[in-house]
C-alpha positions in Angstrom: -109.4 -2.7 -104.4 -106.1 -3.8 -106.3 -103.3 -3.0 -104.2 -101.0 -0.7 -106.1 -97.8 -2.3 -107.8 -94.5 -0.9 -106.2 -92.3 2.0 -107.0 -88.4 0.4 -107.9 -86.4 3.5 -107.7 -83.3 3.3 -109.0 -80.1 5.8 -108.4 -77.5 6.0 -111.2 -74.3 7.8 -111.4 -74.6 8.8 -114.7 -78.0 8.5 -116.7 -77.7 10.0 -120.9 -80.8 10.0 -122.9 -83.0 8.2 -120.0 -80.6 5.4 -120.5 -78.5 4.9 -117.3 -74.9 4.2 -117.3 -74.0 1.2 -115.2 -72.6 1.7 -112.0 -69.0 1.1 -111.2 -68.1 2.0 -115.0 -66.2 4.7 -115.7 -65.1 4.7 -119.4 -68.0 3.9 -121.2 -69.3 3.5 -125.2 -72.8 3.3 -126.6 -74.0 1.0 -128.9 -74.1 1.4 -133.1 -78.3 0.6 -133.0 -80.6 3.4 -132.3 -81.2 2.4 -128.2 -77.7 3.7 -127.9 -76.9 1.5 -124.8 -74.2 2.5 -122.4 -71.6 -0.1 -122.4 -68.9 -0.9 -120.5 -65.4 -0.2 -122.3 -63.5 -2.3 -120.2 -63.2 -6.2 -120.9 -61.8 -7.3 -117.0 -64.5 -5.7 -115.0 -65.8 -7.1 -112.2 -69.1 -5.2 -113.2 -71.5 -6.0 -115.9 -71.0 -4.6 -119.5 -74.3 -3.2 -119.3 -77.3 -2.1 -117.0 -79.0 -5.8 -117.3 -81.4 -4.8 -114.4 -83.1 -1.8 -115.8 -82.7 -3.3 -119.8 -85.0 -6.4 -118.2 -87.8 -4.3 -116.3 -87.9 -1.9 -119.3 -88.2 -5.2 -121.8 -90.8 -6.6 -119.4 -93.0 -3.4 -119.5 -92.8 -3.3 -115.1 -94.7 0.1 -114.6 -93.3 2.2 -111.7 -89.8 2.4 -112.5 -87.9 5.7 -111.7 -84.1 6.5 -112.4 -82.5 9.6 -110.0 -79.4 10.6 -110.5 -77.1 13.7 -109.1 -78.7 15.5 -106.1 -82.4 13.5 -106.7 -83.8 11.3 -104.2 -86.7 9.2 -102.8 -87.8 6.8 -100.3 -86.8 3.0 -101.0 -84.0 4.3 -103.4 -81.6 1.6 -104.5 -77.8 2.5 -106.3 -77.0 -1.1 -108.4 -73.9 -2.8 -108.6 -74.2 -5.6 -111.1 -71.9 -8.4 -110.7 -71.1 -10.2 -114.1 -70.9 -14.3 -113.7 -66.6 -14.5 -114.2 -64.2 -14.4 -111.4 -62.8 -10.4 -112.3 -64.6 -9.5 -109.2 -63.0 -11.7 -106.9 -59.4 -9.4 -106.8 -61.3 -5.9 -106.9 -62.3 -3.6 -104.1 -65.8 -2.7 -104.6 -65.2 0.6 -102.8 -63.0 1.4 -105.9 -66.4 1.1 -108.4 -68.4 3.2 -106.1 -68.0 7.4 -106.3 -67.4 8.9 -102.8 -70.6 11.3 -103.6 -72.5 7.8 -103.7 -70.7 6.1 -101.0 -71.6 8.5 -99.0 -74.9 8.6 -99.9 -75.4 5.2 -99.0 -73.4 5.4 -95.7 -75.9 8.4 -94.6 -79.1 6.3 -95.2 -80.4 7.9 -98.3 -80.3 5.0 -100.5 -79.4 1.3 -100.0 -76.4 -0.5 -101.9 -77.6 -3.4 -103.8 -76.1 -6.2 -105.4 -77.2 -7.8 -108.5 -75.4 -10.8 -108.7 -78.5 -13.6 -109.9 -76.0 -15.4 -111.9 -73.3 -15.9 -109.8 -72.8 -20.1 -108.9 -74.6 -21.0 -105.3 -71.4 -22.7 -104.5 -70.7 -22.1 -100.9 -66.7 -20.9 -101.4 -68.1 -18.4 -104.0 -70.9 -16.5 -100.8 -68.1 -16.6 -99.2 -65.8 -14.4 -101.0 -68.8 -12.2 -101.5 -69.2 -11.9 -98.4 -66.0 -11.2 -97.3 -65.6 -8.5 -100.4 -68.4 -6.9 -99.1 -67.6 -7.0 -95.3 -64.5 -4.3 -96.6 -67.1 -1.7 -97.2 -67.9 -1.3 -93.6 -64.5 0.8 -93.5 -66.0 3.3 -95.6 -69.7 3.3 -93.5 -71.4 0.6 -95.5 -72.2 -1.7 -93.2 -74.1 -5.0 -93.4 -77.6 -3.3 -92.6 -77.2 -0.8 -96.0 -76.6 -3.8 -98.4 -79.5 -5.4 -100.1 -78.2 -8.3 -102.2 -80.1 -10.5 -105.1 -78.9 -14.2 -105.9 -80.9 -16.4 -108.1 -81.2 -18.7 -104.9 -85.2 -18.2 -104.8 -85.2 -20.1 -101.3 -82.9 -17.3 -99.7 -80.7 -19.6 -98.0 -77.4 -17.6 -97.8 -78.6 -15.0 -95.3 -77.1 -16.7 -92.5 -73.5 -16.5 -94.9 -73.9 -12.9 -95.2 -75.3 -12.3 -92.2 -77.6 -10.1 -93.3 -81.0 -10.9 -93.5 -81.6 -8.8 -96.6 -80.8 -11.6 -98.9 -82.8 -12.4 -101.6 -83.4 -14.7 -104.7 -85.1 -14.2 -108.2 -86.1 -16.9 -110.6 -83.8 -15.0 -112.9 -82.9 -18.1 -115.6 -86.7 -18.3 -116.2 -87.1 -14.5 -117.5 -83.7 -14.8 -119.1 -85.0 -18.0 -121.0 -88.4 -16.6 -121.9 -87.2 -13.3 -123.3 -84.3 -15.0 -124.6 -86.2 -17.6 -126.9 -89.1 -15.2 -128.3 -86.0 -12.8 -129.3 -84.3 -16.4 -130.9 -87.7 -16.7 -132.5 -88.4 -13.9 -133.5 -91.4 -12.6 -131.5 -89.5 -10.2 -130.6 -86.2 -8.2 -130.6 -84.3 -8.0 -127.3 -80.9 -8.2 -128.7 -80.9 -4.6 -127.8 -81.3 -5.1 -124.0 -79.0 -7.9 -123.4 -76.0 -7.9 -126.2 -75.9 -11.8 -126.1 -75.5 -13.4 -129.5 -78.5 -15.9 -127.6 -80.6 -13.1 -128.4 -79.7 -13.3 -132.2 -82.9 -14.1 -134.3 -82.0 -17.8 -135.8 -80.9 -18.2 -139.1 -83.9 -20.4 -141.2 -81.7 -23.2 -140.7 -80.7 -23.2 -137.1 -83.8 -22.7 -137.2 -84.9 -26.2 -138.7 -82.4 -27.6 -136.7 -83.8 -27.0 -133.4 -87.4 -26.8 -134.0 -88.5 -30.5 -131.8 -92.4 -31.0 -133.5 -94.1 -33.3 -131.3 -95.2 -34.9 -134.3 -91.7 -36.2 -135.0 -91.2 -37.9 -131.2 -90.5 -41.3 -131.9 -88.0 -42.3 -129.2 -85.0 -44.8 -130.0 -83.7 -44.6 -126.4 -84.7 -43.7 -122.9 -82.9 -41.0 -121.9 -80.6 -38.3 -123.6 -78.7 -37.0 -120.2 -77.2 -33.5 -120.2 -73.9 -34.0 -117.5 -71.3 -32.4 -119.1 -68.9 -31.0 -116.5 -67.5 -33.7 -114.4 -68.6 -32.7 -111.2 -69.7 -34.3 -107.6 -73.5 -34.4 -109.1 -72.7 -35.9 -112.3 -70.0 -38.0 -111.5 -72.5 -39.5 -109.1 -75.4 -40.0 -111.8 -73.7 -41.3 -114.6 -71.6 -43.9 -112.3 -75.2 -45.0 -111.0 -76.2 -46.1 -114.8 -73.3 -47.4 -116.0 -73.7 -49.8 -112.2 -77.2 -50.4 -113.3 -76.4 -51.3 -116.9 -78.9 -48.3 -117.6 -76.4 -46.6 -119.6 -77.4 -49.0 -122.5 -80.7 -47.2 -123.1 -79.4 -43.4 -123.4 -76.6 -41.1 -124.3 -75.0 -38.8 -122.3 -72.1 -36.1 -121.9 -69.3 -36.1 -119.4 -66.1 -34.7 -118.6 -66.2 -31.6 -121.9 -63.3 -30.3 -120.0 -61.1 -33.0 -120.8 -59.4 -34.0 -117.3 -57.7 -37.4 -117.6 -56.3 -37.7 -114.3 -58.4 -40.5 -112.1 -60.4 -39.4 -109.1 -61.3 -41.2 -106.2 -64.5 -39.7 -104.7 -64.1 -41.7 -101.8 -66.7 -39.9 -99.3 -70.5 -40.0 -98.7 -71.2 -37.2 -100.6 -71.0 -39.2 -104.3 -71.6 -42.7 -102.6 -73.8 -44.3 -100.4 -71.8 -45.8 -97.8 -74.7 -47.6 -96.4 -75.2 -50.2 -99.1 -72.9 -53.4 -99.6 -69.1 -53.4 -100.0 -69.3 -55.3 -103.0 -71.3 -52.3 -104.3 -69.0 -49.9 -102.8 -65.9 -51.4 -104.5 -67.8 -51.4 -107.9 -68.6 -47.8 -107.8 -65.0 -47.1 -106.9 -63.7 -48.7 -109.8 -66.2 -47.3 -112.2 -65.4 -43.9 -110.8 -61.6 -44.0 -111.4 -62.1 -45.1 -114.7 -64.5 -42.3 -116.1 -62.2 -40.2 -117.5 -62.9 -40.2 -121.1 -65.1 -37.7 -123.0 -68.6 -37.7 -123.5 -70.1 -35.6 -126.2 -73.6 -35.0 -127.5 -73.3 -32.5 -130.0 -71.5 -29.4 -128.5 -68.1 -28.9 -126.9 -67.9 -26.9 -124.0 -67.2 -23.6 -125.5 -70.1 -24.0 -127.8 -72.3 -24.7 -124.7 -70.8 -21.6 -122.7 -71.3 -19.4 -125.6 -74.6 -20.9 -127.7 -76.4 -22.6 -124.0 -80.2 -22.7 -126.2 -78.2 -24.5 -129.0 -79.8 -28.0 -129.2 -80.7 -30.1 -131.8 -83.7 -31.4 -132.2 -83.0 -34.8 -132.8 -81.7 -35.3 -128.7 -85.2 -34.8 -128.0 -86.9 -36.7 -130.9 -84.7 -39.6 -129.8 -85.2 -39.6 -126.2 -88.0 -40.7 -123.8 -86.9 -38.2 -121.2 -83.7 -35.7 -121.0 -81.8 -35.5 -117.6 -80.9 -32.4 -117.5 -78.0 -31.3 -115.1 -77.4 -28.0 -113.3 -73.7 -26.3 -113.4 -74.3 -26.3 -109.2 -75.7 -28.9 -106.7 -75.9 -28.6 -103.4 -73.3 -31.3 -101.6 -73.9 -30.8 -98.3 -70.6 -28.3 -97.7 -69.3 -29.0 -94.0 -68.6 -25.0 -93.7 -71.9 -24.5 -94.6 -75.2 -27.0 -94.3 -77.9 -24.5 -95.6 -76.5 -24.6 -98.8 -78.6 -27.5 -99.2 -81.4 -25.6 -99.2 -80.4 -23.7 -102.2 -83.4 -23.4 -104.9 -81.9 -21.8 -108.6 -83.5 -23.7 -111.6 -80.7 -23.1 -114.3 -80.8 -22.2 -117.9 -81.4 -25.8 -119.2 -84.8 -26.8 -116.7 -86.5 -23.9 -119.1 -85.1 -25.1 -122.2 -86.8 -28.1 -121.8 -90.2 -26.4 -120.5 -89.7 -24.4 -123.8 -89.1 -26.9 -126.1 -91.9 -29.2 -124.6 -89.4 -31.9 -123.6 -90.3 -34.4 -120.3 -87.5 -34.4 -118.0 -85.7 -35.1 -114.7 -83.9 -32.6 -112.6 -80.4 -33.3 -111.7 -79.5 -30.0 -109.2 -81.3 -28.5 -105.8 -83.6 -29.7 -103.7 -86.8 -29.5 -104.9 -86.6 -28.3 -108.2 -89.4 -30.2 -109.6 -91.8 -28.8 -106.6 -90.8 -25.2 -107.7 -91.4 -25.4 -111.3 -95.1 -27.6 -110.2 -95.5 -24.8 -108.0 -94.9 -21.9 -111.2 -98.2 -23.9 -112.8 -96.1 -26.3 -115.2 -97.3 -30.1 -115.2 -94.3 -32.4 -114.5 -93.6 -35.6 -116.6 -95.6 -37.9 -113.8 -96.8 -41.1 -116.5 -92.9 -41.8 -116.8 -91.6 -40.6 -113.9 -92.9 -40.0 -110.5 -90.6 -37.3 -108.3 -89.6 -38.7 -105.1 -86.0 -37.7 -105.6 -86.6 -34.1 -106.2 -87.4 -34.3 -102.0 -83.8 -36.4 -101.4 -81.2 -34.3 -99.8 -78.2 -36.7 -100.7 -77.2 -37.1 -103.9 -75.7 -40.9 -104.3 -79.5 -42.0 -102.8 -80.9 -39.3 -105.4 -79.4 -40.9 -108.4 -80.4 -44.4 -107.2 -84.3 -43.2 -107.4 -83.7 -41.4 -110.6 -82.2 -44.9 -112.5 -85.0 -46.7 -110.6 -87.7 -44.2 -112.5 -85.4 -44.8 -115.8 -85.6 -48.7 -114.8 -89.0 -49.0 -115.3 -88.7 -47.0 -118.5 -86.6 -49.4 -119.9 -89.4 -52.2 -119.4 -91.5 -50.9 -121.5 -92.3 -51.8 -125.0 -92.2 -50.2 -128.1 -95.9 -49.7 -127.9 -95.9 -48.6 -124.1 -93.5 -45.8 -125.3 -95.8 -44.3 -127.7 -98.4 -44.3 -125.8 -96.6 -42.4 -123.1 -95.6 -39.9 -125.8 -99.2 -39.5 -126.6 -100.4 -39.3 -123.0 -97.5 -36.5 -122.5 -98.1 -33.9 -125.2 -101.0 -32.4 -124.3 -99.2 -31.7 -121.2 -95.9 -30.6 -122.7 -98.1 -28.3 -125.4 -99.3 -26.5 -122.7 -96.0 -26.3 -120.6 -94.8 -24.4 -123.4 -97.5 -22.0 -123.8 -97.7 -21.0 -119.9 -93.7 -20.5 -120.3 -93.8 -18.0 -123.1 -97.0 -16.2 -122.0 -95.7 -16.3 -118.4 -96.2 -12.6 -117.1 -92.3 -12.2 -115.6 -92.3 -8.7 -114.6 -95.0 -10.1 -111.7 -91.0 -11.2 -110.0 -89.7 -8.1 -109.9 -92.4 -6.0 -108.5 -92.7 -9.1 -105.9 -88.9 -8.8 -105.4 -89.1 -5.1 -105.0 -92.2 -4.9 -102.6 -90.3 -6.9 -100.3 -87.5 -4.9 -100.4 -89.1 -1.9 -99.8 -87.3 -0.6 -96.3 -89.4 2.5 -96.0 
């Protein structure tokens, strides 16, 4: 007998033409196209512009979705709250988004508040002010035990932070990606849904300009390394290959943001105080002196607002892209499970989509997630020992150890390898855009389910 999918109820304020108006908003527009989406008027909320929770079940066909509204109710009823990814909602009191009527509603046990925040960063500081923002609703009867909250930390490790043990994680930059690149391509139209200019259909010549064919992989370097922002991680990584010498055989991006002033990351977090002084004193050196930008072919604003834009040729070039998540967990003294944070980004599916071998610069076990979704990992270049290493310096060394061994190989070797790969990377891509995503939500919400 197959067990019956579960019921995601759903409790709106205000719901017009079976299209719900997004909690927290109270002055509101709809859109010009015939959906008529709700939209958020103002420009500084702290709450998203429109209902991306409902737009992504209804896109993803997941059956068993009710809306309520007004006096209606229902067993496991939820009432939304969707966080956008800025800092607006760091200075407002969520009790102010939230109707009495509702609060209420929530402090008396007929439906549970729950935050949708799955693209907030992981960083430890940013749980925190969560957690204290939320903490003020227990003045009003919302206490910690009426608050359901969903990260894009699939491993669930801020429950402890919150206290709450109703913390939980969704691979939400996989099911972003997927529905975002068949509306790029044109499989479909989910423009409507998410009002992202990444949902755009591309023009025939972004079009050409994107579109890696493995039959053009011919690879004039090893590695095409995607470390824009000049944080702990990357810092770490690209001081490692220009140590090494490796940055000879790749290009990379560094610092987009511009900051000239010298930093000394002078603690174990970026270097691996257990190898030689010499060593030590090198690293220093090269560390203080990488200040200069590093550009591939965007600047940071065109990565913020276009993050599928790539051309074609980085991956035609390259071996194998490194490709860098915006978070990394550094082993925060005010907070040691933050290691354990598991949130593949936005870039660790643009390579699956494009059909691009690469290495994983980011959480802990990224590589055994994505293995463990059903996608083969680049193992006849690389193998994945440093997806399992906690600390970053002694991370990096294994990753420019794999990228060693790349470098010894000859021109023929490298063909081969790119041969050996495709078959692998063909069907990486096909299991990514036929994955069946609405499977995460109705996992999500089963195990949400309080009643």
């Amino acid at each position: 007998m197959i067990p019956l999918r579960p019921t995601i109820n759903l409790y709106y304020d205000k719901i017009i033409d079976d299209m719900p108006v997004p909690n927290g908003v109270s002055d509101y527009k709809f859109s010009s196209d015939t959906h008529r989406i709700p939209m958020n008027k103002s420009k500084v909320s702290p709450i998203n512009f429109i209902t991306i929770l409902f737009n992504t079940l209804k896109v993803l066909n997941v059956e068993r979705v009710n809306l309520f509204s007004s006096n209606e109710t229902a067993k496991n009823l939820f009432y939304p709250l969707e966080l956008n990814e800025g800092t607006s909602w760091y200075d407002a009191e969520f009790e102010d988004y939230i109707p009495i009527k509702s609060i209420n509603k929530i402090r008396k046990g007929k439906m549970k508040l729950l935050i949708f925040a799955p693209t907030l960063s992981h960083d430890y500081s940013i749980m925190w002010k969560l957690r204290t923002k939320l903490d003020t609703l227990g003045s009003k009867g919302i206490t910690r035990d009426k608050i359901y909250i969903v990260l894009g930390d699939i491993s669930r490790s801020y429950r402890k932070c919150f206290d709450n043990p109703n913390v939980y994680g969704i691979d939400w930059w996989q099911i972003y990606a997927q529905l975002a690149y068949k509306s790029r391509y044109g499989q479909e139209d989910y423009f409507w849904a998410f009002r992202n200019p990444t949902f755009h259909p591309l023009m025939p010549e972004q079009l050409e300009k994107e579109d890696f064919k493995f039959e053009d992989w011919k690879p004039k370097r090893i590695f095409t390394a995607f470390t824009g922002n000049r944080a702990l991680h990357n810092t770490a990584l690209i001081s490692e290959l220009i140590y090494t010498g490796l940055d000879a055989h790749g290009e990379y991006s560094y610092n987009l943001t511009g900051d000239l002033t010298p930093k000394d990351y002078d603690n174990f977090r970026i270097i691996d105080k257990t190898r030689s002084d010499d060593y030590i004193a090198k690293k220093k050196e090269i560390i203080n002196n990488l200040t200069s930008v590093k550009q591939l072919d965007k600047t940071l604003a065109e990565i913020s607002s276009r993050p599928l834009n790539v051309d074609k040729q980085y991956y035609q070039d390259s071996l194998i892209s490194i490709v860098s998540s915006s978070f990394s967990p550094m082993f925060d003294q005010h907070y040691l499970d933050e290691i354990d944070v598991c949130a593949p980004g936005l870039g660790i599916w643009r390579q699956i989509a494009k059909g691009h071998p690469f290495m994983a610069l980011g959480c802990l076990n990224t590589m055994g997630y994505i293995s463990g979704e059903g996608y083969f990992l680049p193992n006849p270049i690389t193998n994945q020992f440093y997806d399992r290493v906690a600390k970053t310096p002694q991370k990096v060394k294994l990753m420019c150890d794999s990228i060693s061994r790349m470098a010894e190989l000859s021109e023929t070797e490298i063909q081969d390898k790119v041969q050996e790969l495709i078959p692998f990377m063909e069907k990486n891509k096909q299991k990514f855009f036929n994955m069946k995503n609405q499977r995460k939500f109705e996992k999500l919400f089963g195990e949400m389910n309080y009643e």
